[in-house]
C-alpha positions as CSV (number, residue, x, y, z in Angstrom):
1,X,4.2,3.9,20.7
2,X,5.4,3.8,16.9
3,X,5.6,0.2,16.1
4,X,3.7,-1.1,19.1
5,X,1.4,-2.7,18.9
6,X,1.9,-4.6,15.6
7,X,-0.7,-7.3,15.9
8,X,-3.9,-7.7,17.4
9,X,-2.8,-10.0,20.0
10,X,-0.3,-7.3,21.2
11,X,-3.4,-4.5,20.9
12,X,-5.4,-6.5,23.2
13,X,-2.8,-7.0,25.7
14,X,-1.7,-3.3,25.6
15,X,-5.3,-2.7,26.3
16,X,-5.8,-5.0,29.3
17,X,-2.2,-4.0,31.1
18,X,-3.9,-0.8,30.5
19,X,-6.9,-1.7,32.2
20,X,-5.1,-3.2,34.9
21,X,-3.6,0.3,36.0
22,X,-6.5,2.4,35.3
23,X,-5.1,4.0,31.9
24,X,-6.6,3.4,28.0
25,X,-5.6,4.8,24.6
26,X,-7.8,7.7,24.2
27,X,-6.2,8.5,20.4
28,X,-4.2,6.2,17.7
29,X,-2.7,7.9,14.9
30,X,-2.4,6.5,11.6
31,X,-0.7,7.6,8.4
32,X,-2.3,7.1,5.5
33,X,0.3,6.8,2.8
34,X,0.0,5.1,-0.6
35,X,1.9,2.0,-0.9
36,X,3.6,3.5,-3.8
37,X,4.4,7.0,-1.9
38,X,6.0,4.3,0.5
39,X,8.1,2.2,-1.5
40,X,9.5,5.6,-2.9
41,X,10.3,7.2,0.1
42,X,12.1,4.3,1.6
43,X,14.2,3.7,-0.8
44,X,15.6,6.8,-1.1
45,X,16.7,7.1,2.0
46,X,20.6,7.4,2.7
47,X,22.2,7.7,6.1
48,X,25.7,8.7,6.9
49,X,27.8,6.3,7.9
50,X,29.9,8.4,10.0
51,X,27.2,11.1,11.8
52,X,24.1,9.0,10.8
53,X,22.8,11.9,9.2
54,X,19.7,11.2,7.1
55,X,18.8,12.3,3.9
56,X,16.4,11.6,0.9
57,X,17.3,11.8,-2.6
58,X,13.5,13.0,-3.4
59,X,13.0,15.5,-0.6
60,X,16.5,16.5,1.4
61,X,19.4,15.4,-0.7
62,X,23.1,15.8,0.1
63,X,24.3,18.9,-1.6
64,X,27.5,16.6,-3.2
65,X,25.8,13.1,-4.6
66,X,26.8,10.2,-1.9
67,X,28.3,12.2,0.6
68,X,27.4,13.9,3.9
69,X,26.6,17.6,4.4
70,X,27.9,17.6,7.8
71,X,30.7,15.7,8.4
72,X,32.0,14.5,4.5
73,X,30.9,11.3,5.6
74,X,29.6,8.4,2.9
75,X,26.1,7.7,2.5
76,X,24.7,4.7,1.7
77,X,21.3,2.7,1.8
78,X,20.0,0.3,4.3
79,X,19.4,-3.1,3.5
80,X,16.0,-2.6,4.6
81,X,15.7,0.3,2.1
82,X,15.3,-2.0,-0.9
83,X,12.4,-1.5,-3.1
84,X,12.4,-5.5,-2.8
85,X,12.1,-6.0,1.2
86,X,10.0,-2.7,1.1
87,X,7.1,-4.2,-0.3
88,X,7.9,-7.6,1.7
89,X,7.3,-5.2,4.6
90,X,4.3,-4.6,3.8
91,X,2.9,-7.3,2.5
92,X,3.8,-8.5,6.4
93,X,2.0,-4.9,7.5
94,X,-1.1,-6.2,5.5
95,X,-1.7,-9.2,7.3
96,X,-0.2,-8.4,10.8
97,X,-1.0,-4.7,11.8
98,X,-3.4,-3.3,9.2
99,X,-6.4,-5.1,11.5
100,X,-4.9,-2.7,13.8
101,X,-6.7,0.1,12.0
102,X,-10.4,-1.5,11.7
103,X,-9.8,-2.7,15.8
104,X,-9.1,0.9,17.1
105,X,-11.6,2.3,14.6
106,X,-14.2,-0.2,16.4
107,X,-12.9,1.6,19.8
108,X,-13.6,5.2,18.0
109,X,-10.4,6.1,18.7
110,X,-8.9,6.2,15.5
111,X,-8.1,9.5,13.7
112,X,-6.6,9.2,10.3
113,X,-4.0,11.8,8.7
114,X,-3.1,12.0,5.3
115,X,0.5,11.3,5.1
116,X,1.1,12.9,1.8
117,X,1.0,16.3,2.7
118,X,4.0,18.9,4.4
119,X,5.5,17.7,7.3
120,X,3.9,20.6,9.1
121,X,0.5,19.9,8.3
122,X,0.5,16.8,9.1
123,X,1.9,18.0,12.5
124,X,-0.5,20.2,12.7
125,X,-3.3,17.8,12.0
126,X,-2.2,14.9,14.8
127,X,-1.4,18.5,17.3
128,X,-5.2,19.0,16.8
129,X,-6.1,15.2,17.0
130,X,-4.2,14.6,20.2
């Protein structure tokens, strides 16, 4: 469920629709991610506009500055991608969903996972934790 629920509201209605058909949440996964790390991964992400290919300039860039790898398409970076609406992202994520993590930790359901380390390990570490 990446990016639902976002508020508490939406937790506890997850929870009793749940209910309702004998299901529950047994694990939530959470990244834990400096807001930093955040704001610099973000923004330097570039999509194709042609294949949507992703890249990022800090950890998979194009091979040729602003242009595709698979299809010579031009990259460019989202709106969203801004350092600016970035942090206004998260400023919202601070108020909104972050409760999220205290609320499921109440539940004991909550396993954290560093999000600074390889992409395996940290698939290795939610493999184990689900």
């Amino acid at each position: 469920l990446d990016g639902f629920p976002r508020t508490l509201p939406q937790a506890k209605g997850l929870d009793e629709m749940l209910g309702r058909l004998d299901k529950k949440i047994d694990r939530v996964i959470s990244l834990d991610v400096p807001e930093e790390n955040i704001v610099e991964r973000l923004s330097s992400r570039r999509i194709c506009k042609n294949c949507g290919s992703k890249y990022s300039l800090v950890t998979l860039p194009p091979k040729k500055d602003g242009v595709c790898d698979n299809c010579a398409g031009e990259l460019f970076q989202r709106e969203d991608d801004s350092p600016k609406t970035i942090r206004h992202r998260l400023s919202v994520y601070y108020v909104e969903t972050q409760p999220l993590i205290e609320y499921y930790k109440n539940k004991d359901i909550l396993v954290t996972v560093d999000g600074n380390k390889s992409v395996e390990e940290i698939s290795k570490e939610i493999a184990t934790a689900i």
